[in-house]
C-alpha positions as CSV (number, residue, x, y, z in Angstrom):
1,X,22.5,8.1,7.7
2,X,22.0,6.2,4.5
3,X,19.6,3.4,5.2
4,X,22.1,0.7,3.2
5,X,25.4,2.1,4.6
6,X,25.5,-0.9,7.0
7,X,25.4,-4.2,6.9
8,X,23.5,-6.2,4.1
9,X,20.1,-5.7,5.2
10,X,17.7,-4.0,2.3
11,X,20.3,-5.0,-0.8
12,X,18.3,-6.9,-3.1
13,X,20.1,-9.4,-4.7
14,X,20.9,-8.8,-8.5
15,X,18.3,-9.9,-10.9
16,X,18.9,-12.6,-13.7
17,X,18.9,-11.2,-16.9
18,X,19.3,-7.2,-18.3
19,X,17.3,-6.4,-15.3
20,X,20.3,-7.7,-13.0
21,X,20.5,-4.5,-10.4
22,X,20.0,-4.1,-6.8
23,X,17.1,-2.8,-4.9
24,X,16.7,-0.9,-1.3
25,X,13.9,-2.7,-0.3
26,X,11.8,-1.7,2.6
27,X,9.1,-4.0,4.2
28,X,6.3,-3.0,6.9
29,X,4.7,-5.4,9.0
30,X,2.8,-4.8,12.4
31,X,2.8,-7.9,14.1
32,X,-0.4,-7.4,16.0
33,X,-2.3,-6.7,12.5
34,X,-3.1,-10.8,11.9
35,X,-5.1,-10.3,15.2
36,X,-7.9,-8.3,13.9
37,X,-11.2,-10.2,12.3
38,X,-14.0,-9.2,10.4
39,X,-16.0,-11.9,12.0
40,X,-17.5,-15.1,12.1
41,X,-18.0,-16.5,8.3
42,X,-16.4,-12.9,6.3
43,X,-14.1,-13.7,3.8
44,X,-11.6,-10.6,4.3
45,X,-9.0,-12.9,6.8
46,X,-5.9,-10.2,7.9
47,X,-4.4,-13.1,9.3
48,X,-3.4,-13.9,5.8
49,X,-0.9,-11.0,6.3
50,X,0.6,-13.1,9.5
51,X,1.2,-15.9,7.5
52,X,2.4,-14.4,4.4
53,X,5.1,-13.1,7.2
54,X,5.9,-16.4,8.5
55,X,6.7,-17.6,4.8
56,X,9.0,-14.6,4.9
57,X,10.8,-15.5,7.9
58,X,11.3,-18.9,7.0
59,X,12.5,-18.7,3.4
60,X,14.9,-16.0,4.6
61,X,13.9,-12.7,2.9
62,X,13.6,-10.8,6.1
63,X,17.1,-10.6,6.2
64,X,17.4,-9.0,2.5
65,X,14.9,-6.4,3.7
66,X,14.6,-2.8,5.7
67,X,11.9,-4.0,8.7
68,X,10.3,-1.3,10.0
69,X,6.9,-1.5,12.5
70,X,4.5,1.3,11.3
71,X,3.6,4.1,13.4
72,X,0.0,4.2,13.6
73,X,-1.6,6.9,11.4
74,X,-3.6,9.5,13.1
75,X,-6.8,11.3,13.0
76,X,-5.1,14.3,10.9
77,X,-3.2,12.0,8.9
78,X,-6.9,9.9,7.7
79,X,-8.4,13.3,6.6
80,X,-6.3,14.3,4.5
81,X,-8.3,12.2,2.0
82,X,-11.1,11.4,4.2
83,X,-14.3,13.7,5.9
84,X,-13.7,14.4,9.3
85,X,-17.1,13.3,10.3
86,X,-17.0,9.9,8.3
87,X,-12.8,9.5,10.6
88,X,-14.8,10.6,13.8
89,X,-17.2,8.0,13.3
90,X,-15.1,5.1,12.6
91,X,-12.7,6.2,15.4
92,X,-16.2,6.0,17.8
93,X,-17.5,3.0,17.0
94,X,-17.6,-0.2,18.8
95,X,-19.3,-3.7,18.3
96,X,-21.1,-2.9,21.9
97,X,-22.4,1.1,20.5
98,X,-23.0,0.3,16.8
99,X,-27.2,-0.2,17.8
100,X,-27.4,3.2,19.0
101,X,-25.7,4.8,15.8
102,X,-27.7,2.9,13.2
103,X,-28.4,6.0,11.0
104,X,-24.9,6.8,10.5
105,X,-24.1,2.6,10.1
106,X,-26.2,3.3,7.0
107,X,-24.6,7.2,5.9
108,X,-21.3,5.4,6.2
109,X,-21.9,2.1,4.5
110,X,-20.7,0.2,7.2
111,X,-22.6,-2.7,8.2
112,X,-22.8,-6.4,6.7
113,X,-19.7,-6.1,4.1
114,X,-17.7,-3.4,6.0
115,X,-18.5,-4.7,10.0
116,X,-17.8,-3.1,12.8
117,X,-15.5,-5.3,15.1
118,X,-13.3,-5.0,17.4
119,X,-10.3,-2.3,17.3
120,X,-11.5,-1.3,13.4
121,X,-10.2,2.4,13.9
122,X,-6.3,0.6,15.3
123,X,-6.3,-1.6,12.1
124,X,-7.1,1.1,10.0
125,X,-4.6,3.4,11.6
126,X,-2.1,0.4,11.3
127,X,-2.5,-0.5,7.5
128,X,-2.8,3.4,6.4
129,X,0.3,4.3,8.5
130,X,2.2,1.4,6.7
131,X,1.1,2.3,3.2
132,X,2.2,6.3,4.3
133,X,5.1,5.4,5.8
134,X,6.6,3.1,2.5
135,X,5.9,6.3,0.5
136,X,7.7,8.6,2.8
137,X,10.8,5.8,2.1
138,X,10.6,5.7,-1.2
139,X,10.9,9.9,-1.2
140,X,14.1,9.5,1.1
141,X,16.4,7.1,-0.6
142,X,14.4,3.5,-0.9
143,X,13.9,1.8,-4.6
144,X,10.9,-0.7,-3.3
145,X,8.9,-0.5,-0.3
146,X,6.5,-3.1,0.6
147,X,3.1,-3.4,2.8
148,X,0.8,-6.7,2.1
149,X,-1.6,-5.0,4.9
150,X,-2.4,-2.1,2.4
151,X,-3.9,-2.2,-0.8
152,X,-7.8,-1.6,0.6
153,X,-8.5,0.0,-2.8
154,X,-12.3,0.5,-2.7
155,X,-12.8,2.7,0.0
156,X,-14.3,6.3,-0.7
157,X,-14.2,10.0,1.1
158,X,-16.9,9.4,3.1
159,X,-17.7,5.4,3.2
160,X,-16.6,2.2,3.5
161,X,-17.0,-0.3,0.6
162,X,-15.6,-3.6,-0.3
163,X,-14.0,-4.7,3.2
164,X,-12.5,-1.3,2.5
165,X,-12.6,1.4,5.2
166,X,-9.5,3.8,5.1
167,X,-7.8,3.9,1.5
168,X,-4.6,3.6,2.5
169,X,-3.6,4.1,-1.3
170,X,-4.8,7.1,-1.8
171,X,-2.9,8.4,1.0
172,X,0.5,6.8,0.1
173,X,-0.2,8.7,-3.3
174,X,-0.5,12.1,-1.6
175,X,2.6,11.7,0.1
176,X,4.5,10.7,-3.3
177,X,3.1,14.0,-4.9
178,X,5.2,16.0,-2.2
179,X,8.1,14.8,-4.2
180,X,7.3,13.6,-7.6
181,X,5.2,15.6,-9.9
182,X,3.8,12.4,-11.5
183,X,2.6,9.1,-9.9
184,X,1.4,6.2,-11.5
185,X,-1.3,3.7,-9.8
186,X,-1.5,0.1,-11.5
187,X,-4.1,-2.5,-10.3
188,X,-4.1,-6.0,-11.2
189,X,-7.0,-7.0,-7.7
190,X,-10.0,-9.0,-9.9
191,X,-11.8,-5.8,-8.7
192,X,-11.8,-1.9,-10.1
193,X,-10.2,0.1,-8.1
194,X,-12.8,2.0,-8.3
195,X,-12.0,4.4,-4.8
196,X,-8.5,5.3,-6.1
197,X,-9.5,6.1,-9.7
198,X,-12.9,8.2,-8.3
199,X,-10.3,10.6,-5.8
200,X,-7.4,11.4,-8.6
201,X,-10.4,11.3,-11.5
202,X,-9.9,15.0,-12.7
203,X,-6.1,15.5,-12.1
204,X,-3.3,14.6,-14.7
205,X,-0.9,14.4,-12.2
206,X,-2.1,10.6,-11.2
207,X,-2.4,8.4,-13.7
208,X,-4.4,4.9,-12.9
209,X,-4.3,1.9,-14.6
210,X,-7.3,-1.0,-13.5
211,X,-7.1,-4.6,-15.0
212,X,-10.3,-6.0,-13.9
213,X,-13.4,-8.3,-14.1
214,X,-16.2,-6.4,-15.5
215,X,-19.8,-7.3,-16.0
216,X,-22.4,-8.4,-13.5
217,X,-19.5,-8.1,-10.5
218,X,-18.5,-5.6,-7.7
219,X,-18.1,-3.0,-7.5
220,X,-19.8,-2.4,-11.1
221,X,-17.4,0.6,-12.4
222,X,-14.4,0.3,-14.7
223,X,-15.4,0.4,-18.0
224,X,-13.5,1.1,-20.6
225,X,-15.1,4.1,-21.5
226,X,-14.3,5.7,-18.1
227,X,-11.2,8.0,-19.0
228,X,-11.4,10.7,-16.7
229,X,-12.6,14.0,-16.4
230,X,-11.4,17.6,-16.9
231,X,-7.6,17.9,-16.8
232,X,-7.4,14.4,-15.9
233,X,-9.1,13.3,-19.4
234,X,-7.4,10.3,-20.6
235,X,-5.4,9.5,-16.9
236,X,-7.7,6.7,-16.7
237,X,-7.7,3.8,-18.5
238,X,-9.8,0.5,-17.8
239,X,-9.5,-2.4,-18.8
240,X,-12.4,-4.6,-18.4
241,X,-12.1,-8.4,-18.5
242,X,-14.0,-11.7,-18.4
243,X,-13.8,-14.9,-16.6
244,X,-11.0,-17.4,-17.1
245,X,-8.6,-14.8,-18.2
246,X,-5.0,-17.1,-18.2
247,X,-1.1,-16.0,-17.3
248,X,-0.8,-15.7,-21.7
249,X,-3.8,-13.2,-22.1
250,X,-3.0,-11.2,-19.4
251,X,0.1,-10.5,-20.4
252,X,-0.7,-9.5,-23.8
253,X,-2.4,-6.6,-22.4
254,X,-0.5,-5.9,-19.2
255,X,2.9,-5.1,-20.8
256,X,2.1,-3.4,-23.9
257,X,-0.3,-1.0,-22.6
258,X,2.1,-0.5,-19.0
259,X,5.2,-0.1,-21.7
260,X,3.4,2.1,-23.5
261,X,1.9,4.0,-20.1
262,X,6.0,4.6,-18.5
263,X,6.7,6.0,-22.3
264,X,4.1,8.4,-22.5
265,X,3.1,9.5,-18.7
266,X,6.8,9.4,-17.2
267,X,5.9,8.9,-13.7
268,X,8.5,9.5,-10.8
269,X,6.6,6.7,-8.6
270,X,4.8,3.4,-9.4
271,X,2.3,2.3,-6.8
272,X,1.0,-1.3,-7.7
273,X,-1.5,-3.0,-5.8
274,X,-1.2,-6.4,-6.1
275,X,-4.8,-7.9,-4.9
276,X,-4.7,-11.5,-5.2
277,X,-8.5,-12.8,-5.5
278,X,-7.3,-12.6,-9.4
279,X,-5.2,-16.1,-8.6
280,X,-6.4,-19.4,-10.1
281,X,-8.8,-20.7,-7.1
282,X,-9.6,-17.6,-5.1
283,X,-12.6,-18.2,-2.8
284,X,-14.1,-15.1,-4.8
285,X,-12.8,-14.2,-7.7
286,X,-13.0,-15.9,-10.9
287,X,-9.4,-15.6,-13.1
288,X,-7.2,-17.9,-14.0
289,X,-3.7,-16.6,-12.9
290,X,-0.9,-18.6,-11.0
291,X,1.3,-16.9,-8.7
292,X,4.2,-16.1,-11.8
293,X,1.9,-15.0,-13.8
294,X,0.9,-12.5,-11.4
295,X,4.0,-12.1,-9.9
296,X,5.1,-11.0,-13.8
297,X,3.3,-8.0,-13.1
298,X,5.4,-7.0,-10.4
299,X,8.8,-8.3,-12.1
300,X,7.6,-6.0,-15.2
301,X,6.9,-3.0,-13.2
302,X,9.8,-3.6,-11.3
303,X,11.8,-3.6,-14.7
304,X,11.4,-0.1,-15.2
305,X,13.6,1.5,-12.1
306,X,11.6,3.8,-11.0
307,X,10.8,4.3,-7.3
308,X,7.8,1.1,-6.6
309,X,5.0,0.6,-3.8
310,X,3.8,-2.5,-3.2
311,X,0.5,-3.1,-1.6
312,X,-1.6,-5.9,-0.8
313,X,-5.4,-6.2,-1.7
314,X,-7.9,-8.6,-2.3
315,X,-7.1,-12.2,-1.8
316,X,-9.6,-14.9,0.0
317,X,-7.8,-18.1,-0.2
318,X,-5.2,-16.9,2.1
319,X,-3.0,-19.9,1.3
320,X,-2.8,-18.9,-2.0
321,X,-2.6,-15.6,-1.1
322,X,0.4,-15.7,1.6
323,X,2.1,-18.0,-1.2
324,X,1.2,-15.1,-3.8
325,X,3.3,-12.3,-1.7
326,X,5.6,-14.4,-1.0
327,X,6.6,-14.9,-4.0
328,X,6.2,-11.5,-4.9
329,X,8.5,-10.2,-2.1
330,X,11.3,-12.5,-3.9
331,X,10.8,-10.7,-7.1
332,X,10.9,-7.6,-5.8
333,X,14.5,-8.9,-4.1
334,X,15.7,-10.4,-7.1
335,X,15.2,-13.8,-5.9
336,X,13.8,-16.8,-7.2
337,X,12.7,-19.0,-4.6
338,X,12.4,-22.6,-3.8
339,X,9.5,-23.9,-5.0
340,X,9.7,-26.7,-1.9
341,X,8.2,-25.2,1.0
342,X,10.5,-24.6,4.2
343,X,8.5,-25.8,7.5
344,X,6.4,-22.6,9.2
345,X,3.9,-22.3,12.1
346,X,1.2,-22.5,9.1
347,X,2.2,-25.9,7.6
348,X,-0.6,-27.6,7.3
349,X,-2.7,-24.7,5.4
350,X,-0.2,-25.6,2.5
351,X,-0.9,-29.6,2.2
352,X,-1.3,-31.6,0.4
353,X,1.7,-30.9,-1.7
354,X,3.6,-28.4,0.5
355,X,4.8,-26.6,-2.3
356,X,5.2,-22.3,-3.3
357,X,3.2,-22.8,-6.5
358,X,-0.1,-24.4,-7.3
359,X,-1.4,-25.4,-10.7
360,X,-3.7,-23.4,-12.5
361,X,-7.4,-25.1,-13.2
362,X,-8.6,-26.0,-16.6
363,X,-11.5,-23.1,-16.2
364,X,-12.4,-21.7,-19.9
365,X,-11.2,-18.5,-20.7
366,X,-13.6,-16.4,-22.1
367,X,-11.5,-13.6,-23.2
368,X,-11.0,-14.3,-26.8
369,X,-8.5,-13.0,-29.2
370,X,-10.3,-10.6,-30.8
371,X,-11.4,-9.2,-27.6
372,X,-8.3,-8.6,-26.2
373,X,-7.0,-7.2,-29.3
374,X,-10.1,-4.7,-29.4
375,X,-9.3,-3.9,-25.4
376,X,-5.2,-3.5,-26.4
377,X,-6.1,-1.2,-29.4
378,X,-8.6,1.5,-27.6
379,X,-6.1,1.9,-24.7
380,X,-3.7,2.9,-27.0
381,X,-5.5,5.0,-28.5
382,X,-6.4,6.8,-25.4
383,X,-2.7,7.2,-24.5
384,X,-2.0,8.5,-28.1
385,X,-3.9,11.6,-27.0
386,X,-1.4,12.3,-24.8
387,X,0.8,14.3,-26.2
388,X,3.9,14.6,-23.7
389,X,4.0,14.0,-19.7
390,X,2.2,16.9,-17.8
391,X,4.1,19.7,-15.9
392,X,3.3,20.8,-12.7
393,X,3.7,24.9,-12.1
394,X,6.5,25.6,-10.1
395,X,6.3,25.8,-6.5
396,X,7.8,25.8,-3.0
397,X,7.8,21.9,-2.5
398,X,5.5,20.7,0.4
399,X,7.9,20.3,3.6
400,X,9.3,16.9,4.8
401,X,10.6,14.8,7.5
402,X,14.1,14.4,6.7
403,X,15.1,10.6,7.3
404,X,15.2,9.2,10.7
405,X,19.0,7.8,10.9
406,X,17.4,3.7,11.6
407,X,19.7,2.0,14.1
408,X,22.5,-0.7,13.1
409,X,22.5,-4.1,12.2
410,X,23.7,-6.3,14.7
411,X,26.9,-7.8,14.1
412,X,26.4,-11.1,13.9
413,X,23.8,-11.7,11.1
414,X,22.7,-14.9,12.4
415,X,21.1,-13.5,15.3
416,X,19.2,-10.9,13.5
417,X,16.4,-13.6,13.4
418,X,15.1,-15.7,15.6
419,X,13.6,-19.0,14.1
420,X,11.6,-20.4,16.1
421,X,9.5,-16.5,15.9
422,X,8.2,-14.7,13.0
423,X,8.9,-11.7,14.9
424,X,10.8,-10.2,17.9
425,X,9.3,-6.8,19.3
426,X,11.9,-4.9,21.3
427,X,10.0,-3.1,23.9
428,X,12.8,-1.7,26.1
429,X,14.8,-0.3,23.5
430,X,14.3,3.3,23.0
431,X,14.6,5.1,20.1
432,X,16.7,7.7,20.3
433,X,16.3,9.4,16.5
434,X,14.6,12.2,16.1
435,X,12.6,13.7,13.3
436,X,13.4,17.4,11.8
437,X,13.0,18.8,9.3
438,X,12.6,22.7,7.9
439,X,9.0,24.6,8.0
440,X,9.6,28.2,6.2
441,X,12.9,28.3,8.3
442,X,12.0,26.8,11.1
443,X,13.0,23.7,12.7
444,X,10.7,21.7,14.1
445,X,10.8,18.9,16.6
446,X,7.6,16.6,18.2
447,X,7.6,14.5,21.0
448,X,3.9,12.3,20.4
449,X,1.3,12.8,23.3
450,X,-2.4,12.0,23.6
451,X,-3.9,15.1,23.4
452,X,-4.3,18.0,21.3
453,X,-1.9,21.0,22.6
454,X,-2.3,24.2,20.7
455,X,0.8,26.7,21.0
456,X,1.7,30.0,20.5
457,X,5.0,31.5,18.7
458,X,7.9,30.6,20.3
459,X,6.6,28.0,23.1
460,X,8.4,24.5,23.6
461,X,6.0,21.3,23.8
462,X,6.5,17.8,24.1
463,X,4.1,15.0,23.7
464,X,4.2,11.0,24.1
465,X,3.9,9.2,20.5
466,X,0.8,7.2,20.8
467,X,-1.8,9.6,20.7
468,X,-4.9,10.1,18.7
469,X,-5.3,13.7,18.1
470,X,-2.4,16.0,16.4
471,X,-1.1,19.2,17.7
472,X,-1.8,22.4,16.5
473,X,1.1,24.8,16.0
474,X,1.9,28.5,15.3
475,X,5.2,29.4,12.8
476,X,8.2,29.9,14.8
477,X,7.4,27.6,17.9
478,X,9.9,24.8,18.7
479,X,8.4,21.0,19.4
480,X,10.3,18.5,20.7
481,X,9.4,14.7,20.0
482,X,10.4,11.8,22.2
483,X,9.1,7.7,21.0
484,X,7.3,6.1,23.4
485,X,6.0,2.6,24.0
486,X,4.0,2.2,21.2
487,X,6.6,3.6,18.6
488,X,8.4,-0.1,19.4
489,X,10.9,-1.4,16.5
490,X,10.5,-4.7,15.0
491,X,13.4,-7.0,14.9
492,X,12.6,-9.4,12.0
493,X,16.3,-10.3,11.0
494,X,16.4,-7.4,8.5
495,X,17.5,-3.4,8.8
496,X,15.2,-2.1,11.5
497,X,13.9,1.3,12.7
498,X,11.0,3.0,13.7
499,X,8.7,4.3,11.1
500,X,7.9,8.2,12.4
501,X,6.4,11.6,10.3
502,X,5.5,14.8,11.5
503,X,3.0,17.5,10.6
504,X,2.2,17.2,6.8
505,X,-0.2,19.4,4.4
506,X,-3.6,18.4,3.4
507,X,-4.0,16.9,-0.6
508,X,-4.8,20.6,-1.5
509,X,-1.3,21.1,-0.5
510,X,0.0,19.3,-3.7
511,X,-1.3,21.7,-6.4
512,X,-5.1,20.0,-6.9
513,X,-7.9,19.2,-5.1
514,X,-9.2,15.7,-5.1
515,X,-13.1,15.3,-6.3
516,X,-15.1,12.7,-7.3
517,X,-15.9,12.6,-11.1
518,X,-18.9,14.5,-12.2
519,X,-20.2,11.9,-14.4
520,X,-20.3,9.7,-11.2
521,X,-17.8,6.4,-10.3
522,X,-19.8,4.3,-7.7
């Protein structure tokens, strides 16, 4: 079934303006993700994500908006970027074991910046299968997909790096390429996103686009210079920037060189990670930005009608932040909001002036003119060496999950949301959809389990969703899935349904092999 075919739920409303046309919107949210915590005293806060929700809920987007809960991503789903061994460990450790692994603490990078807390490998299951699942909606029907949880841009094959552990981004991209033989990855995080570029660095079938602090600042890479390598020569373009940079500046850079990147590259997918630690004020960073001129970013990219992820990122003042993607959601419904903040469990983090926007300081920008105009002219340059949009050889597309049919709205829109609860998880409501879809003839059906079952031609398995390990099939068996507890749908007032994929090829799958570059991105 057609995701918009009833009731109003994931219709954007029309834009102001030449732009004035209507979105499917998708939005994932787990509600259990605000739980997690780095720890005592670490800046990375998911509960940012909890309230950005709230804000949601309150100024009435949820109901504009395709819900859907994430299924958590599993082991098999996680290596198709990352090493097995670097998955195994994270899915291993524990705050109570981490003394007795201390070698591999250090071989993985995961320590002081990256900790080990409590349920690390669930929250990285959770964000990854969000970020996964929004692609697999924008290949089946869906204009914008959303996941604030996502966006962890710095993480690498085989370690953690910047509060990053799984990158959730990369994976979202390999599930685009099953359908789109470009895809187009645009940062606008204070930070290179340096883990994305490094794993699509030699391919021209990814195209990423970093606007960043660069200089004495993490994670050191991004320089303008860095261009790619091999057949992706020229798919990478930096753009390194200083402190103070304002809403004016940034612009002059961000739309000439992203008109000039959709003219050239042609990509069939946008994914735009949307870090905020580049907002006026954030605990870390050190930009100048307020929340429209970030949120022009997205309204630009937006702009262009082509299928859009949006991610979350970086972002330590999380009041700013929750305002930021809130803000951010409206755009990407076509809705200007209030700039008067509608009560919400998180009030007080707001005060003293209660309002959506916050004024920029009076910080110097030390990006001058002639700087920017240098920066402007040698991307340009680098995409007038492309000549025309890469093709991709001809070949049997990568199979799918065809789209789940989601359930109905309920009839009366004014109970699709409860207010006095940012969310309302039905637990006793099975879902009764099932996922098919055609493997070299075959069709295939799971039903999720917690162990591995291997099975020969012909046989019939079942297993519970919820488990860790996938199952190993031969051509021409039948599987049969069935959702279980954890597979739960979220009723947030909008379209819901539960976000489920099946068995799905490795990146090699999609015509390349992902490698870092050989001149060496840290």
């Amino acid at each position: 079934m057609d995701p918009s075919s009833s009731g109003s739920g994931g219709n954007s409303l029309p834009s102001v303006g030449p732009d004035g046309q209507k979105r499917r919107v998708c939005y994932y949210y787990d509600p259990d993700v605000g739980n997690y915590y780095y720890g005592q005293g670490h800046p990375m806060k998911p509960h940012r994500i909890r309230m950005t929700h709230s804000l949601l809920a309150r100024y009435g987007l949820l109901n504009q908006m395709h819900v859907y809960r994430p299924s958590l991503a599993s082991q098999r789903d996680l290596c198709r970027f990352h090493a097995d061994d670097y998955i195994k460990f994270l899915r291993s450790v524990t705050p109570d074991t981490q003394q007795e692994q201390t070698r591999l603490l250090k071989r993985f990078n995961v320590g002081e910046d990256c900790p080990v807390f409590d349920g690390l490998y669930s929250f990285c299951q959770t964000y990854a299968g969000a970020s996964v699942g929004g692609a697999f909606r924008l290949n089946h029907g869906h204009d914008i997909a959303i996941n604030w949880s996502g966006g962890l841009h710095h993480a690498k094959k085989s370690e953690a790096s910047g509060y990053c552990y799984v990158n959730d981004i990369v994976l979202a991209i390999l599930e685009l390429l099953k359908y789109h033989e470009r895809v187009l990855y645009v940062d606008i995080d204070i930070h290179h996103g340096d883990g994305v570029e490094e794993a699509f660095y030699t391919t021209d079938r990814v195209m990423t686009v970093s606007f960043h602090k660069f200089g004495d600042y993490f994670p050191g890479t991004g320089d303008i210079r860095d261009i790619g390598h091999s057949k992706g020569k020229y798919y990478s373009l930096n753009a390194p920037l200083d402190d103070g940079i304002d809403d004016e500046s940034y612009q002059s850079l961000f739309k000439p060189i992203m008109s000039k990147v959709m003219e050239v590259f042609r990509p069939g997918a946008v994914v735009l990670q949307c870090g905020a630690d580049s907002l006026s004020g954030d605990r870390l960073g050190c930009f100048n930005l307020s929340i429209r001129g970030h949120a022009e970013c997205v309204r630009y990219m937006r702009s262009f009608n082509v299928p859009l992820l949006l991610l979350g990122g970086g972002g330590y003042t999380i009041r700013n932040v929750a305002r930021c993607w809130c803000y951010e959601t409206g755009v990407a419904l076509g809705q200007e909001l209030e700039d008067k903040m509608p009560a919400n469990e998180y009030y007080g983090y707001f005060a003293p002036y209660y309002t959506l926007h916050v004024t920029p300081s009076n910080m110097e920008n030390k990006n001058t003119r002639h700087q920017l105009d240098d920066i402007r002219s040698k991307l340009l340059d680098n995409l007038r060496k492309l000549q025309h949009a890469p093709s991709v050889q001809f070949q049997e597309r990568v199979p799918d999950t065809e789209v789940p049919d989601p359930d109905k709205d309920q009839d009366d829109p004014d109970e699709r949301h409860d207010p006095d609860s940012d969310t309302e998880v039905d637990d006793n409501k099975a879902v009764e959809a099932s996922a098919r879809r055609s493997i070299l003839g075959m069709k295939v059906k799971r039903e999720f389990g917690e162990n591995d079952t291997k099975v020969q031609v012909g046989m019939e398995v079942k297993r519970e969703f919820g488990g860790e390990n996938d199952t190993k099939v031969q051509v021409g068996m039948k599987v049969k899935r069935k959702f279980g507890e954890n597979d739960t749908k979220v009723q947030d007032g909008g379209r819901v349904a539960s976000e489920h994929r099946v068995l799905e090829p490795k990146a090699e799958d999609n015509g390349f092999s992902i490698q870092a570059p050989g001149n060496g991105c840290r």
